[in-house]
C-alpha positions in Angstrom: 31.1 -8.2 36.4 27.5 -7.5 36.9 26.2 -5.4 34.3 23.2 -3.3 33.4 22.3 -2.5 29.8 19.8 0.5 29.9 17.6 1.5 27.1 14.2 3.3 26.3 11.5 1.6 24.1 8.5 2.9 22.9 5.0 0.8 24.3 3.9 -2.2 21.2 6.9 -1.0 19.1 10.3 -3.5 18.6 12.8 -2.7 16.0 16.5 -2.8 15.7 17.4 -0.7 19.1 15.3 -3.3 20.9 17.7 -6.3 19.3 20.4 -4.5 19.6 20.0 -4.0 23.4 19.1 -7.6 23.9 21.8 -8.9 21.6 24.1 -7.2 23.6 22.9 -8.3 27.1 23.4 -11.8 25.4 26.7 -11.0 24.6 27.4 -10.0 27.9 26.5 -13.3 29.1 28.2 -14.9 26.8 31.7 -13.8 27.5 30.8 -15.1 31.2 29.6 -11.9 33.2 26.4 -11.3 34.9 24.4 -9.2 32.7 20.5 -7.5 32.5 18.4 -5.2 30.4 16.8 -2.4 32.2 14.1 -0.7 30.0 11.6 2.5 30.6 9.3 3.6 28.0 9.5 6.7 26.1 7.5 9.2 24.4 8.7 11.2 21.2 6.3 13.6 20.9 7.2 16.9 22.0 5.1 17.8 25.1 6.8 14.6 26.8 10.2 14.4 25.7 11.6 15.2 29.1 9.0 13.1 30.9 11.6 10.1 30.4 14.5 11.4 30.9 14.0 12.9 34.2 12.3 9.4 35.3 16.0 7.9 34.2 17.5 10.1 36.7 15.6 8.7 39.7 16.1 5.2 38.5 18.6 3.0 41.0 20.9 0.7 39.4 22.9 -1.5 41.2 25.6 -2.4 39.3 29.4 -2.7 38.5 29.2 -1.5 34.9 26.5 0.6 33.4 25.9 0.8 29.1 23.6 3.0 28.3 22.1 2.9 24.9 19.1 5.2 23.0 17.7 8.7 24.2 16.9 8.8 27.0 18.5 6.0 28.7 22.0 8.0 28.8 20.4 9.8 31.7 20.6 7.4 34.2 23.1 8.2 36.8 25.9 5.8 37.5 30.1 6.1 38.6 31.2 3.7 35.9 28.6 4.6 33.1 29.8 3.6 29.5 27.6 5.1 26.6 27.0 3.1 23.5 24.9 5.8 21.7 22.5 4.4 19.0 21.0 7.5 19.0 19.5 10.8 20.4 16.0 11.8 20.0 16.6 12.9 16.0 13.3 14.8 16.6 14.6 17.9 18.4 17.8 17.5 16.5 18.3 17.2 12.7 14.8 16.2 11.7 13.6 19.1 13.4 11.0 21.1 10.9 10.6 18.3 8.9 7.9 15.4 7.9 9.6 13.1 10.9 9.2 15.9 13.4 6.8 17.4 15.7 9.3 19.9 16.6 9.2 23.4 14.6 10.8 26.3 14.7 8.5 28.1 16.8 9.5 30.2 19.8 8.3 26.9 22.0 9.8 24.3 20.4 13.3 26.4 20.0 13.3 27.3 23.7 12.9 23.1 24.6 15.1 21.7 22.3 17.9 24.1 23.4 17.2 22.5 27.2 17.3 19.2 25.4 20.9 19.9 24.0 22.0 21.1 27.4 20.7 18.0 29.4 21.6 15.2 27.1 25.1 17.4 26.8 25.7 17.1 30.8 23.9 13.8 30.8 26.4 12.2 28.2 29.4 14.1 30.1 29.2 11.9 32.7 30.4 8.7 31.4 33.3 7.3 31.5 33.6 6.5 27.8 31.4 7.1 25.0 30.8 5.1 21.6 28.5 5.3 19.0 27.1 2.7 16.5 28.1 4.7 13.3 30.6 8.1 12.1 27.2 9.3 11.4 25.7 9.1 15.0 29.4 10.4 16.4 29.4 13.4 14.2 26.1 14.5 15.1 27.2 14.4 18.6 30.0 16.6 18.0 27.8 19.2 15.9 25.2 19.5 18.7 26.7 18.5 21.8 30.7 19.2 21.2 31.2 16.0 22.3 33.8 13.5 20.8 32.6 9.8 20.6 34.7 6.4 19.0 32.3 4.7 16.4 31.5 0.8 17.4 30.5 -1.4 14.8 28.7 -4.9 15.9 27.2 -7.6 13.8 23.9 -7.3 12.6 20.7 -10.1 14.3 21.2 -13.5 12.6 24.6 -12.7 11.7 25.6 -16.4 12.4 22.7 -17.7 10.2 22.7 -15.6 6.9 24.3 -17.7 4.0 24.5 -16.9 0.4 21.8 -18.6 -2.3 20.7 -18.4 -5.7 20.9 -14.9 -7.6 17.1 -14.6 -9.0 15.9 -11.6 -10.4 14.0 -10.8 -7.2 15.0 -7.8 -5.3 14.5 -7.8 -1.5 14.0 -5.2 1.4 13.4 -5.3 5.2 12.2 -1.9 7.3 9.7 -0.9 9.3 6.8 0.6 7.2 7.5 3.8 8.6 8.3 7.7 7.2 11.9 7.8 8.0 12.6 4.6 5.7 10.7 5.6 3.0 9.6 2.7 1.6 7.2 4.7 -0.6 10.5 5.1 -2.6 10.4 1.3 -3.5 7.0 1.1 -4.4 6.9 4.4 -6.9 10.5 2.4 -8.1 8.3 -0.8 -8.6 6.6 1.0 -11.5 10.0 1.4 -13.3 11.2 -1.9 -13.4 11.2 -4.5 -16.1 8.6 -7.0 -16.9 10.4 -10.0 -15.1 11.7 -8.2 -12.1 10.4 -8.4 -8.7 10.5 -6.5 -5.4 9.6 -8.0 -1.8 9.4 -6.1 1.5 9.5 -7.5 4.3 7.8 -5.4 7.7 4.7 -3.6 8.9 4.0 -0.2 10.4 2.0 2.7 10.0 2.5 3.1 6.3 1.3 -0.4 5.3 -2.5 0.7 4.3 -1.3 3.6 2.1 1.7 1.7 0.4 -1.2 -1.0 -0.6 -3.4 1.8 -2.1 -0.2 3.2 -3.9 1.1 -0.5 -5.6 -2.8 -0.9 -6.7 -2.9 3.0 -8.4 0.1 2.5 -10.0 -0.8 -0.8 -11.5 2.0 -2.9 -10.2 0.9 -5.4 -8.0 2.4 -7.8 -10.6 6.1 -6.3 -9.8 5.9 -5.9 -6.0 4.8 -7.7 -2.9 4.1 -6.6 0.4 4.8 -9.7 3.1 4.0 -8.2 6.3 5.9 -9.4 9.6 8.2 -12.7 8.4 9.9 -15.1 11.0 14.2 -15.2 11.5 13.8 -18.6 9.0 12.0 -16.6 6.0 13.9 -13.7 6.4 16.9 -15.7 6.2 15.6 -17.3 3.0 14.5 -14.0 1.7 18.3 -12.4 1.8 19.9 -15.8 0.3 17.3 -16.2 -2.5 17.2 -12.6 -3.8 19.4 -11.1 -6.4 19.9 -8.1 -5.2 18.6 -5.4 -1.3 18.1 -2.4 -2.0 17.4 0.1 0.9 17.2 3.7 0.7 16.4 5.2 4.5 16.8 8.5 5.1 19.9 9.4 7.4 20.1 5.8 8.9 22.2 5.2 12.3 23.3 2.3 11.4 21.2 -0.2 9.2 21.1 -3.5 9.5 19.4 -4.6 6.2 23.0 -3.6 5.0 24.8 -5.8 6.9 22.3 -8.5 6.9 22.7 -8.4 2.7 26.2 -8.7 2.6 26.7 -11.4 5.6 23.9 -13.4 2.8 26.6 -12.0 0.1 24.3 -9.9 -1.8 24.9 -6.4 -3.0 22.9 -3.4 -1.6 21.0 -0.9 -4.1 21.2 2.9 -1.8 20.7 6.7 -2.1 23.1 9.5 -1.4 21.5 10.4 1.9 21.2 7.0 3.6 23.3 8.3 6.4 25.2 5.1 8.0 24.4 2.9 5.3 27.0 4.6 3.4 29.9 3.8 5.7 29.1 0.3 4.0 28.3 0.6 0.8 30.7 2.2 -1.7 29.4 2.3 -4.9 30.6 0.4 -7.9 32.1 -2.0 -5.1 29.5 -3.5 -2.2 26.3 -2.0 -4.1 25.2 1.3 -6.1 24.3 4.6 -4.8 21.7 6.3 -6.6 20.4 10.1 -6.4 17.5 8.3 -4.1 14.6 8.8 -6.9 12.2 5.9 -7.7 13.5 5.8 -11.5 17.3 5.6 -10.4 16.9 2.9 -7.2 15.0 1.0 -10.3 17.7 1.6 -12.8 19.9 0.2 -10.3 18.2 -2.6 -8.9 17.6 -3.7 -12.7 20.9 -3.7 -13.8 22.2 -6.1 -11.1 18.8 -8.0 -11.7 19.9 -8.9 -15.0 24.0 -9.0 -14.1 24.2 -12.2 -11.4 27.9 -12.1 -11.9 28.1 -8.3 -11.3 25.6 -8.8 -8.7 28.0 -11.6 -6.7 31.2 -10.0 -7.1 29.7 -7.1 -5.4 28.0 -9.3 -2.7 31.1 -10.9 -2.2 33.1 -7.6 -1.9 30.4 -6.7 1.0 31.1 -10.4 2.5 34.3 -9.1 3.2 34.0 -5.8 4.8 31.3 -7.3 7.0 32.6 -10.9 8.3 34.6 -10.2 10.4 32.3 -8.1 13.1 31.6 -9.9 15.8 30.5 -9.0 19.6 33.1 -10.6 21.4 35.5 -7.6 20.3 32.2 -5.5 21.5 32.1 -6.6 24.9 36.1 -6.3 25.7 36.3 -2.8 23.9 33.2 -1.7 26.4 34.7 -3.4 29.8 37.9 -1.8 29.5 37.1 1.6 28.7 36.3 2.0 32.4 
């Protein structure tokens, strides 16, 4: 089949929906059908949130098989148009009113966010099928749009590469520097840990500046250490030599570094409201969830720190839940839904 992978991606920004897409074209290929990306930049900020998705609509695709992936890329218009939903614009949704939103609760903002909910609701009618990556991204759909969706789970980047190591008493997280993943959480935790411990994160974004300033306030440049962007071959190494992720998003989709940690057998340190992360970790057996506060993620993170064997019978438990993912199961499950 020919294919068409649609997504939206914001100018000089690449995270996980921008692997995910290509990861999936590649998967495509791999299982012997013509496959391409099709991207169109988005805004998020309020005034422009529509700009996009119209633009989608006028966008032809010539194609036997259409996924579409993150907001606004659903709106392209297709007759055999799957939906893979990573997720909406969160914005207008259940972050609005908050520190990750522009969108209040203003007269103005209410009266465009309910035309948002009724365009992505006819929008994501159309297709033929409709997944999502997580329960958490299918039950917002049904809260908001009253419409059902089948969770899809796929392996993480460098699934095939990750490998268990040593269990040092290093702890190690990956994220984009950014509000939503509050890695200001790790660094006020980073004051709580024990002489001995250590905490690496991995990732840049806007954040980086003011996380710097923080670990030098609080004294703890000794306990924590900031590495910027890594390569696939140190991030690798990171996960295999650490003792221990923790990573304590807010609300995740999905969440990678989760995956990534157990496929390198190591347990995941988490909060109560890490959204998808929890359909993963289960406390006491592939990590522990903590109340989300800088003392506890600490108290956590130290006690598998000085545990190894705790540490790699919960990595192992993780291991299991998580190896046998793959995208070949993916890519069948999306072709025959139409």
């Amino acid at each position: 089949m020919r294919v068409c992978v649609c997504g939206a991606q914001m100018p000089f920004m690449r995270g996980g929906a921008e692997l995910h897409q290509e990861n999936l074209v590649r998967a495509f290929r791999d299982a012997g059908h013509d496959a391409d990306l099709v991207r169109l930049p988005v805004a998020w900020d309020r005034e422009r949130a529509l700009d996009s998705a119209l633009a989608w609509r006028f966008v032809p695709i010539d194609a036997d098989l259409v996924v579409a992936t993150n907001f606004p890329s659903y709106f392209v218009r297709h007759p055999r148009k799957v939906v893979w939903l990573f997720h909406q614009h969160r914005a207008a949704y259940d972050a609005v009113d908050t520190d990750y939103s522009d969108w209040t609760l203003d007269e103005q903002s209410l009266e465009l966010q309910q035309r948002l909910v009724d365009w992505d609701t006819r929008a994501l009618e159309e297709a033929q099928a409709r997944f999502t990556t997580s329960r958490v991204v299918a039950r917002r759909l049904e809260r908001y749009n009253g419409l059902d969706a089948t969770p899809l789970y796929h392996p993480p980047p460098l699934a095939g590469e990750l490998h268990e190591g040593p269990f040092t008493p290093v702890a190690f997280s990956a994220m984009r520097l950014e509000g939503n993943k509050r890695p200001e959480l790790l660094v006020e935790a980073a004051s709580h840990l024990d002489r001995g411990a250590h905490l690496r994160i991995a990732g840049r974004g806007a954040l980086h500046d003011e996380l710097v300033a923080r670990t030098r306030e609080l004294g703890v440049e000794d306990r924590i250490t900031l590495l910027g962007f890594v390569s696939d071959e140190d991030l690798i190494s990171e996960f295999a030599s650490c003792g221990c992720v923790v990573y304590a998003p807010h609300d995740e989709d999905y969440g990678y570094v989760t995956l990534q940690a157990f496929l390198a057998g190591k347990p995941v340190v988490t909060s109560a409201d890490a959204g998808g992360v929890l359909e993963w970790v289960e406390d006491g057996v592939t990590g522990l969830v903590t109340d989300g506060s800088p003392r506890e993620l600490a108290g956590a993170v130290g006690r598998l720190l000085a545990d190894p064997d705790l540490a790699r019978k919960l990595g192992r438990a993780g291991w299991e839940r998580a190896r046998d993912l793959d995208w070949a199961t993916v890519v069948r499950t999306l072709v025959e839904s139409v």
